[in-house]
TIKE-421814 format. One record per residue: chain; x, y, z of N, C-alpha, C, CB in turn. Coordinates in Angstrom, 1 decimal. Glycine has a CB too. Layout:
<nodes>
- mol, n_xx, n_yy, n_zz, ca_xx, ca_yy, ca_zz, c_xx, c_yy, c_zz, cb_xx, cb_yy, cb_zz
- A, X, Y, Z, X, Y, Z, X, Y, Z, X, Y, Z $
...
</nodes>
This chain:
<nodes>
- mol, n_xx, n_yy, n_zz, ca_xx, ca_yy, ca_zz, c_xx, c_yy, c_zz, cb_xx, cb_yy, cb_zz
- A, 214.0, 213.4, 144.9, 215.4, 213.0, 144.6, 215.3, 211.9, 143.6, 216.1, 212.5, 145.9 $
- A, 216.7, 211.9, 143.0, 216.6, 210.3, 142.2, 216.0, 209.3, 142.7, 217.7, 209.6, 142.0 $
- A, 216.1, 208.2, 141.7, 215.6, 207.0, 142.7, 214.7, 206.3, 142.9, 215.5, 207.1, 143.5 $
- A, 213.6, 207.2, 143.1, 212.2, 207.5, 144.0, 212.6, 207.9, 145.3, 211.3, 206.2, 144.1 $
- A, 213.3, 208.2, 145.8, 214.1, 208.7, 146.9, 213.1, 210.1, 146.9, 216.0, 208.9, 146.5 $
- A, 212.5, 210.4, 148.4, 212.3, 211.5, 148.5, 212.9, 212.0, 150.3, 210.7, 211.5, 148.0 $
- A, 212.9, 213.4, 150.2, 213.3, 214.2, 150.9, 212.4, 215.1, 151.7, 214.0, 214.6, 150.3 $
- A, 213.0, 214.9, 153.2, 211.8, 216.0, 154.2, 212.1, 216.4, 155.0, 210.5, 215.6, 154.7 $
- A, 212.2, 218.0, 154.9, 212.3, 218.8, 156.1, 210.9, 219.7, 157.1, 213.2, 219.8, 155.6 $
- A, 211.7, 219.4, 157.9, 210.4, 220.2, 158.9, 211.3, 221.2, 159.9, 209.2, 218.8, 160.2 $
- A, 211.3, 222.2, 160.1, 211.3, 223.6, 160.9, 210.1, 224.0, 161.8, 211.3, 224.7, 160.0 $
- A, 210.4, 224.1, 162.8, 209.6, 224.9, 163.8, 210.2, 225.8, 164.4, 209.0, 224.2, 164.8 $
- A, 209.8, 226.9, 165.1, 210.0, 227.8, 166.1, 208.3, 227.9, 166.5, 210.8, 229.5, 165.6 $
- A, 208.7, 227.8, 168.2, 207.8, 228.0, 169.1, 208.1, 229.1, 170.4, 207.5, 226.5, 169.6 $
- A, 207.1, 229.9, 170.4, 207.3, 230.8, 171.7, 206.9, 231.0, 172.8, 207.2, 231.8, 171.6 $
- A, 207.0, 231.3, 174.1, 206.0, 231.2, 174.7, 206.6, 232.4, 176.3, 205.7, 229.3, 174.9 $
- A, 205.4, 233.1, 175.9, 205.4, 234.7, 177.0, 206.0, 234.4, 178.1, 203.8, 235.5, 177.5 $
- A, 206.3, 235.2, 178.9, 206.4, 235.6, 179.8, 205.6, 234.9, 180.9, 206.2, 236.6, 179.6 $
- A, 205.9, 234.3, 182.0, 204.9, 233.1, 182.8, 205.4, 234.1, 184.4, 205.6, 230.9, 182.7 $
- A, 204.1, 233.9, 184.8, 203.7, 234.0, 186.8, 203.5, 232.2, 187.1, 201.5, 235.2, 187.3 $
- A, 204.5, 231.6, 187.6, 204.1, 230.8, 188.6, 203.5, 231.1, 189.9, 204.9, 230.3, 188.8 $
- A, 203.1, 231.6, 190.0, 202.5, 231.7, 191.4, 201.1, 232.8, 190.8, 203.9, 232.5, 192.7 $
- A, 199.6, 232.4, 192.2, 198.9, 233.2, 192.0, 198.9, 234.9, 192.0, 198.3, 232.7, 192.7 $
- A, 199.6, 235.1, 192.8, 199.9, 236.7, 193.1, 200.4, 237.3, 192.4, 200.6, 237.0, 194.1 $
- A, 200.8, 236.9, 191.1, 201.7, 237.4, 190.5, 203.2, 238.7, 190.8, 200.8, 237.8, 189.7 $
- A, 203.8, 237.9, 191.9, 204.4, 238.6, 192.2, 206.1, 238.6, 191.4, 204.2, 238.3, 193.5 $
- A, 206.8, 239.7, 191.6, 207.9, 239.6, 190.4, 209.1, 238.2, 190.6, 208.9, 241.4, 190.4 $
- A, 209.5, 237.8, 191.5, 210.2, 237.3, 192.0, 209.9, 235.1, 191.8, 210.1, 238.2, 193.5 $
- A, 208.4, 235.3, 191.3, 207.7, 233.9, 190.9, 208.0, 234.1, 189.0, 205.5, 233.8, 191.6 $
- A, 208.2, 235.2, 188.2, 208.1, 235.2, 186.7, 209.0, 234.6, 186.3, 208.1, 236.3, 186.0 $
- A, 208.7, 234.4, 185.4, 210.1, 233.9, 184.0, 210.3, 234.6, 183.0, 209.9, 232.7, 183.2 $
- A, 211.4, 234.6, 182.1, 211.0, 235.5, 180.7, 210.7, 235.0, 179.9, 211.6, 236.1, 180.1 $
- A, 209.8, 235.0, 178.6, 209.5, 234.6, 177.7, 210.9, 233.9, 176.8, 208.7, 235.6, 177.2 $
- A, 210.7, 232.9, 175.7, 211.5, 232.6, 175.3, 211.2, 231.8, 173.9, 212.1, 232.0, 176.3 $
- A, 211.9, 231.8, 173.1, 211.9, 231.0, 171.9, 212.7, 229.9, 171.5, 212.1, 231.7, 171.1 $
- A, 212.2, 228.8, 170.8, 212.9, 228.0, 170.5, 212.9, 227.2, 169.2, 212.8, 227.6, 171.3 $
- A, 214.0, 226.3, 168.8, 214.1, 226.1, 167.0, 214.5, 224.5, 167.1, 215.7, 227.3, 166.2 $
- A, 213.6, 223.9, 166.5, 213.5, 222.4, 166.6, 213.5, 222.3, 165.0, 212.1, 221.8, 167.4 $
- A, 214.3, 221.5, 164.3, 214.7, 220.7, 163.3, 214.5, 219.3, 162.5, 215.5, 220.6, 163.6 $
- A, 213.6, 218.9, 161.4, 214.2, 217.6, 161.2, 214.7, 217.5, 159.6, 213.0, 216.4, 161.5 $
- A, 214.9, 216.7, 159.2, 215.5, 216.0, 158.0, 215.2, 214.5, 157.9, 217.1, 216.1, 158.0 $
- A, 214.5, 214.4, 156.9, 214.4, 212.8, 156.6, 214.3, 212.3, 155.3, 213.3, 212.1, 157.3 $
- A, 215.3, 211.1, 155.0, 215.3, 210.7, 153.7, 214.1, 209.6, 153.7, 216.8, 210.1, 153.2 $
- A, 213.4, 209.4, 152.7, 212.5, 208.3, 152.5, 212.9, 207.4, 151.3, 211.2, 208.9, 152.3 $
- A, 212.3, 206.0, 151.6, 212.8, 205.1, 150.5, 211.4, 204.7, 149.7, 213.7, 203.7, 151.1 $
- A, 211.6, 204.6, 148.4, 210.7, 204.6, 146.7, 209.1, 204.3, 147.4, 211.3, 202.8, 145.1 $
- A, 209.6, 203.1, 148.5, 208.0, 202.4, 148.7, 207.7, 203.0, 149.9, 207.8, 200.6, 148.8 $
- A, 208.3, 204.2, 150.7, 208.0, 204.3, 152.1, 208.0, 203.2, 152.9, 207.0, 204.9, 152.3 $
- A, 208.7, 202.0, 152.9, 209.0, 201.4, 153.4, 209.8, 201.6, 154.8, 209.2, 201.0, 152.6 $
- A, 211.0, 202.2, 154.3, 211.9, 202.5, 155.2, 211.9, 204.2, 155.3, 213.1, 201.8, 154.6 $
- A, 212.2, 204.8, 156.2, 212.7, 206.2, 156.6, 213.9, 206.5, 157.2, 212.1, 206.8, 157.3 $
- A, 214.7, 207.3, 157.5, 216.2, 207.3, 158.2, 216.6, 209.5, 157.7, 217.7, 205.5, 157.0 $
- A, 216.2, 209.7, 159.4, 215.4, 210.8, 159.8, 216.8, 211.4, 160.9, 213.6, 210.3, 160.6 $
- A, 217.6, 212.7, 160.7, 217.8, 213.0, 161.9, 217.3, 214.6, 162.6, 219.3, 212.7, 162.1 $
- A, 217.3, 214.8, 163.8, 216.4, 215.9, 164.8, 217.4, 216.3, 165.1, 215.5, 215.7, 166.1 $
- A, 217.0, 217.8, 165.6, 217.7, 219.1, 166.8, 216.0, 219.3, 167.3, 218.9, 221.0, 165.7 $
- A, 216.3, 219.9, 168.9, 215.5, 220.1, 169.7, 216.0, 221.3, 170.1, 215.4, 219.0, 170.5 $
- A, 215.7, 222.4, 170.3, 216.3, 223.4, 171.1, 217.8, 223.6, 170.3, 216.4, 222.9, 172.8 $
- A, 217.7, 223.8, 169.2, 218.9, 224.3, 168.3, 220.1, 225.3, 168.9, 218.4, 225.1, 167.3 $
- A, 219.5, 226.3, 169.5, 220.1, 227.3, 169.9, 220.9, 227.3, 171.0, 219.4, 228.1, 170.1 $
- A, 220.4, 226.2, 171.6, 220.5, 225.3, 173.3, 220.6, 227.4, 174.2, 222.9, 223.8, 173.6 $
- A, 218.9, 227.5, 174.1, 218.5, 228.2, 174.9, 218.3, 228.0, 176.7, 217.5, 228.4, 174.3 $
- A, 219.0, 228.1, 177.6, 218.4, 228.2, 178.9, 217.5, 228.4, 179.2, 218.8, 228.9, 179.4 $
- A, 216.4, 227.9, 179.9, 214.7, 228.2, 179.7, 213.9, 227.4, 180.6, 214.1, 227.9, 178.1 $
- A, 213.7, 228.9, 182.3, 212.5, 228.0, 183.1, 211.4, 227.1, 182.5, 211.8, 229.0, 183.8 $
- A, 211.3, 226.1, 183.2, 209.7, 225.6, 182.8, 209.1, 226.0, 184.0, 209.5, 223.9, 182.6 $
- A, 209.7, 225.8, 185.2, 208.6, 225.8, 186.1, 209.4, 226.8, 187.5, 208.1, 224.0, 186.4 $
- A, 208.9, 227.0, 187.9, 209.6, 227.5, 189.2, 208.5, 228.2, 190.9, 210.6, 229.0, 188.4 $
- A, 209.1, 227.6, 192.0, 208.1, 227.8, 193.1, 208.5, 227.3, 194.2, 206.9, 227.2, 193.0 $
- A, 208.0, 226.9, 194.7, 207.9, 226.7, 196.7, 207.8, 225.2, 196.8, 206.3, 227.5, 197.6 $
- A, 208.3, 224.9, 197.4, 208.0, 223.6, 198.2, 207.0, 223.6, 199.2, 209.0, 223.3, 198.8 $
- A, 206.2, 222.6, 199.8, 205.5, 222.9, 200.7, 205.8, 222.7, 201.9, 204.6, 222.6, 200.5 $
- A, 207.6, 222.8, 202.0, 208.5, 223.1, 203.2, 208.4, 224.6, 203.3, 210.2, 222.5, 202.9 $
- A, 208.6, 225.1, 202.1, 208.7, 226.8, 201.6, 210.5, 226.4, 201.4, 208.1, 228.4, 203.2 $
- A, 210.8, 225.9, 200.5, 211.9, 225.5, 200.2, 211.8, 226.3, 198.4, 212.1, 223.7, 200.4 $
- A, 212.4, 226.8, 198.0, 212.3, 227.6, 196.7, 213.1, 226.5, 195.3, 213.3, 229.2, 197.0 $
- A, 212.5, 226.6, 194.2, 213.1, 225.5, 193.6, 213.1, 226.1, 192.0, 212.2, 224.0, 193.8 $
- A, 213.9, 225.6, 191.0, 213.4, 226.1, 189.8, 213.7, 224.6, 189.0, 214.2, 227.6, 189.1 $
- A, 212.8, 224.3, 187.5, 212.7, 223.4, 186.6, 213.5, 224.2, 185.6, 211.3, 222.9, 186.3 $
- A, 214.6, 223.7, 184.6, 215.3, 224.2, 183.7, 214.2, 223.1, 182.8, 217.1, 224.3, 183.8 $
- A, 214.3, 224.1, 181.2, 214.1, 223.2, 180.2, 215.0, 222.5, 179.4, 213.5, 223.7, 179.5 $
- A, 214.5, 221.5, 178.9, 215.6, 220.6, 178.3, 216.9, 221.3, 177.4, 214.9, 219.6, 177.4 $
- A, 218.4, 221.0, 177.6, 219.3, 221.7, 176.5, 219.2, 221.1, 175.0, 220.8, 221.5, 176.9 $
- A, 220.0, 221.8, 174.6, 219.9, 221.2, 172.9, 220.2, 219.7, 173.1, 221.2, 221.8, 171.7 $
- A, 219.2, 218.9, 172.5, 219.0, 217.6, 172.0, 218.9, 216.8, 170.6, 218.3, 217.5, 172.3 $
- A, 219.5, 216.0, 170.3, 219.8, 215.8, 168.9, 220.0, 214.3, 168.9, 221.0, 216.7, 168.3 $
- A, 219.3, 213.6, 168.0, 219.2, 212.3, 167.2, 219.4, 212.3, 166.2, 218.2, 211.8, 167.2 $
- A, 219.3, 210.3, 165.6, 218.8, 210.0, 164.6, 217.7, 209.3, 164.8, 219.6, 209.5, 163.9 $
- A, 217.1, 208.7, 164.2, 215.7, 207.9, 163.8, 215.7, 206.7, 162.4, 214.6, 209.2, 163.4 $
- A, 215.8, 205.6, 163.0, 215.4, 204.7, 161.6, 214.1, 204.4, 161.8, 216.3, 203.2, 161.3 $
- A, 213.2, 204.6, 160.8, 212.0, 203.6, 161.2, 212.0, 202.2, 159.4, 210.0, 204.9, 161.3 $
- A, 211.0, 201.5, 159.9, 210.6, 200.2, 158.9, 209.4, 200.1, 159.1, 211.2, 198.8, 159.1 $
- A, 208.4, 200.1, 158.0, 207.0, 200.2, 157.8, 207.0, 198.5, 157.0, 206.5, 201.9, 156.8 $
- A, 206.3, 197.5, 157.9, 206.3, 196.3, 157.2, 204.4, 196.1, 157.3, 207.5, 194.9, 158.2 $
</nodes>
């Protein structure tokens, strides 16, 4: 960019199969596979001094076991993954 102003993006998608919590692989312990789309943008200043950066996490705000099982009551439980999340970011490099 002008200035000395420079500019930075970063894109990811990450996937991840199909999961058996449990040893037995039984149907009722799986999850489904799922994908997801994380975001940044960050302006930088002439000397990299300064940065001022904002994120998306889960863009799509996909629904998505992490974990799921038994208690060792035998109480049944599931972990959701985080929903869409989104910031800014200043940093200062002194």
């Amino acid at each position: 960019l002008g200035s000395g102003l420079q500019l930075a993006a970063r894109g990811e998608y990450t996937y991840k199969g199909d999961v058996f919590y449990n040893p037995n692989n039984l149907p009722n312990t799986s999850a489904p596979g799922f994908g997801l789309f994380n975001a940044r943008l960050a302006l930088i200043g002439d000397s990299e001094r300064w940065e001022a950066a904002v994120w998306g996490r889960n863009l799509g705000d996909k629904t998505y076991l992490e974990n799921r099982g038994e208690s060792f009551l035998g109480v049944p439980f599931v972990l959701y993954g985080s929903p869409r999340t989104y910031g800014v970011e200043l940093t200062m490099r002194y």
